[in-house]
C-alpha positions in Angstrom: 48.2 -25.0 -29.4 47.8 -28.0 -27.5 48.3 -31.8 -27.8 45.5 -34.6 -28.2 44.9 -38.5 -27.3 42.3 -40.6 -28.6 41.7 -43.3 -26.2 41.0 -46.6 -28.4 41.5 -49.7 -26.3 40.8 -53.4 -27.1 37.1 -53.6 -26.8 35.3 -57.3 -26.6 31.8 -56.5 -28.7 29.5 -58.3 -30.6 29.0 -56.3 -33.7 30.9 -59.1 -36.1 33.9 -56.7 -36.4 36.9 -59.3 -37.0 38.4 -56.8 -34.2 38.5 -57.0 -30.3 38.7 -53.3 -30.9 35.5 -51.2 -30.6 37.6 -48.1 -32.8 37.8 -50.7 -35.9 34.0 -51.3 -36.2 32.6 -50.2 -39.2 29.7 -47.6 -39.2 28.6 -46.5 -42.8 31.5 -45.7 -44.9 34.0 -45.4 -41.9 35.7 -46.9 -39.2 34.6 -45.8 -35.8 37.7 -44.6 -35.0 38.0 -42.5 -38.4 35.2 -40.1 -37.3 37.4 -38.9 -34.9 40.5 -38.9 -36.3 38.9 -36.6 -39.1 37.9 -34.3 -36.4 40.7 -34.0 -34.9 43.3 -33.8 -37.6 40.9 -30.7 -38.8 41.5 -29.3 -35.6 43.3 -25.6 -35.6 44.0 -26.0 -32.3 46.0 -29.3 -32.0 49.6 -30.0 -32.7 50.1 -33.7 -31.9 48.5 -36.2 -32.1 48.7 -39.5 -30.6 46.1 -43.1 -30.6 46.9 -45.0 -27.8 45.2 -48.4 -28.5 46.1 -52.3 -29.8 48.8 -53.4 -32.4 46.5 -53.9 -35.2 45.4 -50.1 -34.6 49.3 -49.0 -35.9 49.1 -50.3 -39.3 45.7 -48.5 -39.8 47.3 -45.7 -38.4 50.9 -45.4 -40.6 48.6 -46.4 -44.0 46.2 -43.5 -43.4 46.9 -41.6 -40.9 51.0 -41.1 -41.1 50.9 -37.8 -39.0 49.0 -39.4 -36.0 51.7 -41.0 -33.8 51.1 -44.7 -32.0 51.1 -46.0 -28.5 50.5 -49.5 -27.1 47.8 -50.3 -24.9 48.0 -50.7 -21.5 45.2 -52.4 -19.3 42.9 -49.6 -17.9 41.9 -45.8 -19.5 43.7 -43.7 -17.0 47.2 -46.4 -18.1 46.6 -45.5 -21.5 46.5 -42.0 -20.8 49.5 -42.3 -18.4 51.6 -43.6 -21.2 50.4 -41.1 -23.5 51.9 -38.2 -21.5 54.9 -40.2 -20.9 55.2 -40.5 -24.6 54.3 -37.1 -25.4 56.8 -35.5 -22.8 55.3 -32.2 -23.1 54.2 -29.2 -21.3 51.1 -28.3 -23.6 47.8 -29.1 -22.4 46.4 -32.1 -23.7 43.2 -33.5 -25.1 42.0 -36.2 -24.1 39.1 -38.2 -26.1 37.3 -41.3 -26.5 37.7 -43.2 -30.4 33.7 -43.7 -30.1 32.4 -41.0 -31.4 30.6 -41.0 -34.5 29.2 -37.7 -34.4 32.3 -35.5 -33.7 33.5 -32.4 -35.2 36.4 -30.0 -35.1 34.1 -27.2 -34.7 33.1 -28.8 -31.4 36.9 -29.6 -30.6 37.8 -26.1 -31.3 35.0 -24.9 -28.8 35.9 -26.9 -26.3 39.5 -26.3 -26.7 38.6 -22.2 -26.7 36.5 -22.2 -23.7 39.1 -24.4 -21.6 42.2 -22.0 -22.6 40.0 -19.2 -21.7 39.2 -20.4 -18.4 42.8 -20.9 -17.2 41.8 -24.0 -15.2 44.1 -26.9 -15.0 41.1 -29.8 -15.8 37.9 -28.8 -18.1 34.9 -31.3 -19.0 32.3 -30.4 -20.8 29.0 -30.6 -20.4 25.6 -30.5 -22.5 22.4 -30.2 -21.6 19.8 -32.4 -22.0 17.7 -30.8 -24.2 20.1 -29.9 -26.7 21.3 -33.5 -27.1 17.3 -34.3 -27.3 16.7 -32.3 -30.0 19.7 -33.1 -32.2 20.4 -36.9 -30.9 16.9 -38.4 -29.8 17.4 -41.8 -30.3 20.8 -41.6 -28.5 20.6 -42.8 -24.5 22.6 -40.7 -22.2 23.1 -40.5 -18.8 22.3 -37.5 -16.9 22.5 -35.5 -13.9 20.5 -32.7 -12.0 22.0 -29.6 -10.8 20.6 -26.3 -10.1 21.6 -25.0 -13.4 19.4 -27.9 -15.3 19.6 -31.6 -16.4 23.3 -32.2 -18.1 25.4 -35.1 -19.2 29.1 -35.3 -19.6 31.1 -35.3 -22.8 33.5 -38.6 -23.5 36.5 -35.7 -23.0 38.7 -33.7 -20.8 41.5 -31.6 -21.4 43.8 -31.4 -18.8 47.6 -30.0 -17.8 50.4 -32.6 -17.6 51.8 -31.7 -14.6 48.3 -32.0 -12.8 48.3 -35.6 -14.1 49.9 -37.8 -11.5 48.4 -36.5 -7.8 45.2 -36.3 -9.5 45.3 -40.2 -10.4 44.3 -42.4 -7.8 40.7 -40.6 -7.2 40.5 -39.7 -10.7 40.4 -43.7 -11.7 38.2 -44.3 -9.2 35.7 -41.4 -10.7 37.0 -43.6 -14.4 35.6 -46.4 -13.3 31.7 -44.9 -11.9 31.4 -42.4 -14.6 28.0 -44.1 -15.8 26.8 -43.2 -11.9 26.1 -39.4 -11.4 25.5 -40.8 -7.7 28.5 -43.2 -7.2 30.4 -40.0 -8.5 28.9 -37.2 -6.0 29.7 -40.1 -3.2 33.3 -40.3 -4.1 33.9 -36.6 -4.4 33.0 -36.3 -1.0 29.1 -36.6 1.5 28.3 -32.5 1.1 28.2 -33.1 -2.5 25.9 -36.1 -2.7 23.6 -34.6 -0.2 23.1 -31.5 -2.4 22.8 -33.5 -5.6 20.3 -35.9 -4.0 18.0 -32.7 -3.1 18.4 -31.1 -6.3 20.4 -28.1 -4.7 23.8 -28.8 -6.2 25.1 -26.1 -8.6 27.9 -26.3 -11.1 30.1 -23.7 -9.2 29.7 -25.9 -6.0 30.8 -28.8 -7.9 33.6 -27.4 -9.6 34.9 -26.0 -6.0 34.8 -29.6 -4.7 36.7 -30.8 -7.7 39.5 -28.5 -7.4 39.5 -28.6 -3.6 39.8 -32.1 -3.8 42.3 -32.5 -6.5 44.0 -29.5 -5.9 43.9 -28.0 -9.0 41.3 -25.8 -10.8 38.9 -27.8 -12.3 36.0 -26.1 -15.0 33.1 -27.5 -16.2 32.6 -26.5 -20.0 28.9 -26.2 -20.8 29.0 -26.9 -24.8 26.0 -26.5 -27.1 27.9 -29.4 -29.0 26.2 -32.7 -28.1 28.7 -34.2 -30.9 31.0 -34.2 -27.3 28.9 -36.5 -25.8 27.5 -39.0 -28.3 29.2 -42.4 -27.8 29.0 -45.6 -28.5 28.8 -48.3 -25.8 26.4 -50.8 -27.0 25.0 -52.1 -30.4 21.7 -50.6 -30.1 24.1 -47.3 -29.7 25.7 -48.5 -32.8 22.5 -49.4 -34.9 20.9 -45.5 -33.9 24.5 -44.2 -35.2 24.2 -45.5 -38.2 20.8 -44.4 -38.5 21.5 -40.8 -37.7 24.9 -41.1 -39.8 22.3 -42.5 -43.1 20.7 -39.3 -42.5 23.7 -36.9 -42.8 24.5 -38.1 -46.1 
């Protein structure tokens, strides 16, 4: 079993939500932040579970939710997830996950959360490949990146060890804050890596080397055939194809 935090900070958007919190936008019958709280509390691999986000969030949480635990907000994603393992003060690995996916399942949790235990590395992401997410999620505008293995884009997750947390921090924020830039990414993890990705000779294993070199820990990327991983919303004409795709489900 492992532990799991949704990431649900204050959010300034423009989709009349009485919120400054993205998680508490409505899309079809649910809040945002309700499509992944289903998943997760479905989950037969998780045993806590914690929402880091605003005040107004914990109210939600205790009327609804009563076995998903509460943290304040801090001021940045890698803060909130600092807090989070302070809070937690736990050895288990933990799940970490964005409150902006629509799409999500606990089948795709529990794949993901599979594959990472199986691979014994201290920090999994996964990936998905393009076409999948094409033929599922067409509408939906990802950002990608080429390696030798084919066209992928990363999932809005990562499960990592606690204890790997704090000396992985300062680059890790730094990788936060580019992760729209498959470039600005390969630059910060170091010149060998950009050169290779910018000539389309980078493979996964090479990248996953770097990562753990780097951080010094073992770092895994998890391909997933799950584009549910992946499918976030960031803008409204991400949240207008949601609701489209979400129409369709019912």
């Amino acid at each position: 079993m492992i532990n799991a935090v949704i990431l649900a900070g204050s959010d300034k958007n423009k989709s009349g939500t009485p919120y400054e919190c993205k998680a508490l936008i409505k899309i079809g019958e649910k809040y945002l932040i309700e499509y992944v709280l289903d998943a997760v509390c479905s989950s037969k691999h998780i045993s806590r579970r914690v929402v880091v986000g605003p005040v107004q969030l914990k109210e939600f949480l205790i009327l609804k939710y009563p076995q998903v635990e509460f943290v304040e907000e801090d001021t940045s994603i890698m803060r909130n997830a600092k807090k989070a393992i302070e809070f937690l003060n736990d050895s288990k690995k933990i799940l970490f996950l964005t409150a902006d996916l629509p799409f999500i399942t606990a089948e795709a949790i529990d794949h993901f959360i599979e594959e990472s235990i199986k691979s014994g590395a201290d920090i999994c992401y996964p990936i998905v490949e393009k076409s999948i997410n094409d033929e599922k999620y067409p509408q939906m505008k990802r950002t990608y990146g080429t390696v030798k293995e084919g066209t992928f884009t990363g999932g809005n997750a990562i499960i990592i060890t606690p204890s790997v947390f704090e000396k992985c921090y300062s680059l890790a924020e730094k990788l936060v804050e580019k992760r729209k830039n498959p470039i600005a990414m390969a630059r910060l993890i170091g010149p060998t890596i950009l050169l290779l990705f910018l000539t389309k000779r980078l493979s996964i294993q090479k990248v996953e080397k770097r990562v753990s070199k780097v951080f010094k820990v073992k770092a895994k990327a998890i391909i997933s055939t799950y584009p549910e991983l992946g499918q976030d919303v960031d803008k409204d004409s991400d949240l207008v194809v949601a609701k489209f795709y979400l129409e369709k489900k019912r």
